[in-house]
C-alpha positions as CSV (number, residue, x, y, z in Angstrom):
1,X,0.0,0.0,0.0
2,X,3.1,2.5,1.0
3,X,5.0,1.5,-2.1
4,X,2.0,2.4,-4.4
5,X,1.5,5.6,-2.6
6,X,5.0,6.8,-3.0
7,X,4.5,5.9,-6.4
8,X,1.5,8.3,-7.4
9,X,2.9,11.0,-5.7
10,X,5.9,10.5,-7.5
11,X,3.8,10.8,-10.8
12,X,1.4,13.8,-9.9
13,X,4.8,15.7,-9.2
14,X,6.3,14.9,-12.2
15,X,3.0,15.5,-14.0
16,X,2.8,18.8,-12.8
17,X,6.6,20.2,-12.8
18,X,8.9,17.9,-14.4
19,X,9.6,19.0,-18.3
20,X,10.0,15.9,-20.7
21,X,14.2,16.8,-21.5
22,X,16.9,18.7,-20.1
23,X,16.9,22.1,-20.3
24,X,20.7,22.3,-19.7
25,X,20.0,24.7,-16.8
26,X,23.1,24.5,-14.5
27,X,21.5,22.9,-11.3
28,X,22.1,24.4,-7.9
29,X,22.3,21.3,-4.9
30,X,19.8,22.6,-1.7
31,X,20.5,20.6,1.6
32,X,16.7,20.5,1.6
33,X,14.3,19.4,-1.1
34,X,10.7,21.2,-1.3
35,X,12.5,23.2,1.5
36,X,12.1,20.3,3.6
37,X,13.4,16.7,2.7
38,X,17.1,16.6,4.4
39,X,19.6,16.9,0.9
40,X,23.2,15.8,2.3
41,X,24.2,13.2,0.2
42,X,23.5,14.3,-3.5
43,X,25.7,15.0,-6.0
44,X,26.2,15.4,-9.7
45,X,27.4,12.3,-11.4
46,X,28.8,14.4,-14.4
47,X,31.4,15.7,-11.8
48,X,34.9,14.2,-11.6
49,X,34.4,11.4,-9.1
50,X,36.1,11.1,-5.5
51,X,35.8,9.3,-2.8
52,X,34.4,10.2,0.9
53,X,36.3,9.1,3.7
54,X,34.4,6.3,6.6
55,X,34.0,9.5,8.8
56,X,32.4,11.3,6.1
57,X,30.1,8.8,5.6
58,X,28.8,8.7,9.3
59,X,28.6,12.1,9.3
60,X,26.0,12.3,6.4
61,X,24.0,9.6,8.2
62,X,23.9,11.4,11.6
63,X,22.9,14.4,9.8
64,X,19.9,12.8,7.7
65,X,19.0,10.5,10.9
66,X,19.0,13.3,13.4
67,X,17.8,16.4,11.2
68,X,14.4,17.8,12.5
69,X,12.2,16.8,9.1
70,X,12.6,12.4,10.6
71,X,10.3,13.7,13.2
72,X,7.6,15.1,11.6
73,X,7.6,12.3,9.0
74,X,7.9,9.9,11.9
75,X,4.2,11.2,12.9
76,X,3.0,10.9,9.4
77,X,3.8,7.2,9.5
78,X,3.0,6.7,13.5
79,X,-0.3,8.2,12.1
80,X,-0.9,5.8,9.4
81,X,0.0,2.9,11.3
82,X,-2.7,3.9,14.3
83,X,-5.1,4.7,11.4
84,X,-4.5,0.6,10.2
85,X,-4.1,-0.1,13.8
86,X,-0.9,-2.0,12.8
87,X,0.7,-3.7,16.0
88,X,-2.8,-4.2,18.0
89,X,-0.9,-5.0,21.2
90,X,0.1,-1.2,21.2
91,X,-3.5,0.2,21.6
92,X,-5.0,3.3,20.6
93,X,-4.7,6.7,22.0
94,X,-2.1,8.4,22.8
95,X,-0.3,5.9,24.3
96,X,-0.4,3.7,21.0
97,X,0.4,6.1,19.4
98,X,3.5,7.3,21.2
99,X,5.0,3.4,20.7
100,X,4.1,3.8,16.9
101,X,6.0,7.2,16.6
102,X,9.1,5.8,18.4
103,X,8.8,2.8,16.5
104,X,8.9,4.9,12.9
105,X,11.3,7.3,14.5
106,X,13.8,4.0,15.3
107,X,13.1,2.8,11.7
108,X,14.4,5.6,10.1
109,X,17.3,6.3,12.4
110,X,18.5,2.8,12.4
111,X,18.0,2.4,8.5
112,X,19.9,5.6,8.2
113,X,22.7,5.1,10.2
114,X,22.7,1.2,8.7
115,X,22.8,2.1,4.4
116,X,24.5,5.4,4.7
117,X,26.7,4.8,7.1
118,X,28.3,1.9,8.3
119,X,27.5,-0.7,6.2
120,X,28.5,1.8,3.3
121,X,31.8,2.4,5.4
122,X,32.3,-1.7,6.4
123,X,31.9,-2.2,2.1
124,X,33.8,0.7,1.2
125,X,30.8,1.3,-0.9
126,X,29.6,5.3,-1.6
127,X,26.4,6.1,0.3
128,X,26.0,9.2,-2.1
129,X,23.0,10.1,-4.5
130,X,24.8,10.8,-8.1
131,X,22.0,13.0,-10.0
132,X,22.1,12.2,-13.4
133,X,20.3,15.7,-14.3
134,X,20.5,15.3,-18.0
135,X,18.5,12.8,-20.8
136,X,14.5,12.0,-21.0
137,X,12.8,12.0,-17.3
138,X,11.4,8.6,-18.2
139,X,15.3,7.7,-18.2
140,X,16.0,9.6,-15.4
141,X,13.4,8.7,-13.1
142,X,14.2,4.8,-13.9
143,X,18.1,5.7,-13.0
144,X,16.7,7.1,-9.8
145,X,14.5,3.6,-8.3
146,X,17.7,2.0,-9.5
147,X,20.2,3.3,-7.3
148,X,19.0,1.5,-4.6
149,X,20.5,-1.9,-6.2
150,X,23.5,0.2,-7.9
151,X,26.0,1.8,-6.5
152,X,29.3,3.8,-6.6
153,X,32.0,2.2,-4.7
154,X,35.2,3.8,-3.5
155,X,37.0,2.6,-6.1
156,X,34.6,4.5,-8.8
157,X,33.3,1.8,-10.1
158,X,29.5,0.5,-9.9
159,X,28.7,-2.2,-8.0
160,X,25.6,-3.9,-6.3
161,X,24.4,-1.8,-3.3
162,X,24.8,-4.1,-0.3
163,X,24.9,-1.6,1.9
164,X,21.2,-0.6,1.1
165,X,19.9,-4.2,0.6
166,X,21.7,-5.7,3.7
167,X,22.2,-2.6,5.7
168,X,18.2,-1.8,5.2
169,X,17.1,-6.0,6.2
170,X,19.5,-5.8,9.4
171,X,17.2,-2.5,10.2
172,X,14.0,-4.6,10.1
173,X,15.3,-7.9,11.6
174,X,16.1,-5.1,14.9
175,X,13.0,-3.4,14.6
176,X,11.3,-6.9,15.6
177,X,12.4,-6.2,19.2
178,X,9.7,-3.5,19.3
179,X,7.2,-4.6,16.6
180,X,6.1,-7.5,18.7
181,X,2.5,-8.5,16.7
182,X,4.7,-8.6,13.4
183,X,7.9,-10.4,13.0
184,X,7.1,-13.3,10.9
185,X,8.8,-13.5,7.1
186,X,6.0,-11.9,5.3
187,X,5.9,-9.1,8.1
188,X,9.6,-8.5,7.1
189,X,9.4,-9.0,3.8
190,X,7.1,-6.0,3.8
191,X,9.1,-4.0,6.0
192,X,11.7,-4.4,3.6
193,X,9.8,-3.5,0.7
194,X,9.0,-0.7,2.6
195,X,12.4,0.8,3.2
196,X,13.4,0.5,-0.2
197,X,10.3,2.0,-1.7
198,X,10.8,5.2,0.5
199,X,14.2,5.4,0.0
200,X,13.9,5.2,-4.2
201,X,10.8,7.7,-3.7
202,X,14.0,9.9,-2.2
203,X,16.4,8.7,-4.7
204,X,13.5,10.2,-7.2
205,X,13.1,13.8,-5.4
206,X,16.9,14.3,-5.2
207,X,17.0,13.7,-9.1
208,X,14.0,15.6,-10.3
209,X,14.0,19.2,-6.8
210,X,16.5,21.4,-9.4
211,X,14.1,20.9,-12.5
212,X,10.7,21.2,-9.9
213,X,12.6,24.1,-8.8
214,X,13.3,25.9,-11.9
215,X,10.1,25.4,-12.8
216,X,8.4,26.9,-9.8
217,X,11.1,30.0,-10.5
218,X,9.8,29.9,-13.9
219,X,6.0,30.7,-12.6
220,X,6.9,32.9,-10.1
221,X,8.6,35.5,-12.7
222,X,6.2,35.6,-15.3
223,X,4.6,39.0,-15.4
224,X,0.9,38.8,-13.8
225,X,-2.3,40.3,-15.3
């Protein structure tokens, strides 16, 4: 249900701002997409490639783990769990809700700290976003959900992302110790779905903010009536 959630909001954005090419604007990186959406770890793949030391690497986790946008989207998915009444043994109310926010909250954290930071430095495997910013959106967009099973390593060549596969399952096998009414393999299976749908749904704002951006510029300087 997540998954195909993230995936129509991924096409009413790109229905109303994304244009169908390139416009060859020079794109300018925001540490927050929509003004919101922590932005440490992008960059542009058309940029002469080096690598980001192990500290690095924990640093840009801390930041997207601790920033003050995880809370707010911790409520958002605290609320649609209480709305589903996932995990019955937590209740309703306030107190249900409470374990369902720190629940989200340690999901995010933990996956965080897990695919863009130490697994990442354990693999010597590049936690960053490249943006490919150039060719059809339909080519870009795919590149984006992709990302999750490719990756940069160190070494500058592409590899298969371990760090977000394994680092992201390791995430959900601890988040059984507080998600008592589901940790059979389905339950984790969709946990794990989950994850990676929300972080390709990212992988796909970091690729397409600049040209959202440009266009919102775009409006905003035409003369009105």
């Amino acid at each position: 249900m997540l998954s195909l959630r993230l995936a129509v909001a991924v096409g009413l954005v790109c229905a109303v701002y994304c244009p169908a090419q390139n416009d060859n604007a020079v794109p300018v990186e925001d540490k927050r997409v929509f003004g919101v959406v922590p932005n440490n770890r992008t960059t542009e793949a058309e940029l002469p490639f080096a690598s980001i030391s192990a500290e690095r690497k924990m640093t840009i986790a801390a930041k997207d783990s601790f920033d003050w946008p995880v809370f707010p989207t911790s409520a958002l998915f605290a609320t649609l769990y209480q709305l589903e009444n996932q995990n019955p043994s937590f209740g309703q109310g306030m107190q249900g809700y409470a374990k369902r926010f720190a629940g989200a909250y340690g999901d995010q954290m933990i996956g965080n700290m897990m695919t863009e930071g130490i697994m990442p430095a354990m693999l010597h495997e590049d936690p960053r976003y490249f943006r490919l910013g150039e060719g059809t959106m339909r080519h870009r967009l795919g590149y984006a959900v992709t990302r999750i099973f490719v990756t940069r390593m160190d070494s500058g060549r592409n590899g298969f992302n371990f760090a977000e596969v394994v680092g992201n399952s390791a995430a959900v096998a601890l988040s059984n110790a507080w998600y008592p009414d589901t940790r059979d393999v389905s339950d984790n299976v969709q946990k794990l779905a989950i994850q990676l749908a929300t972080d390709a749904f990212s992988n796909v704002l970091k690729e397409i903010w600049p040209d959202v951006k440009r266009r919102l510029q775009k409006k905003q300087q035409q003369p009105r009536d």
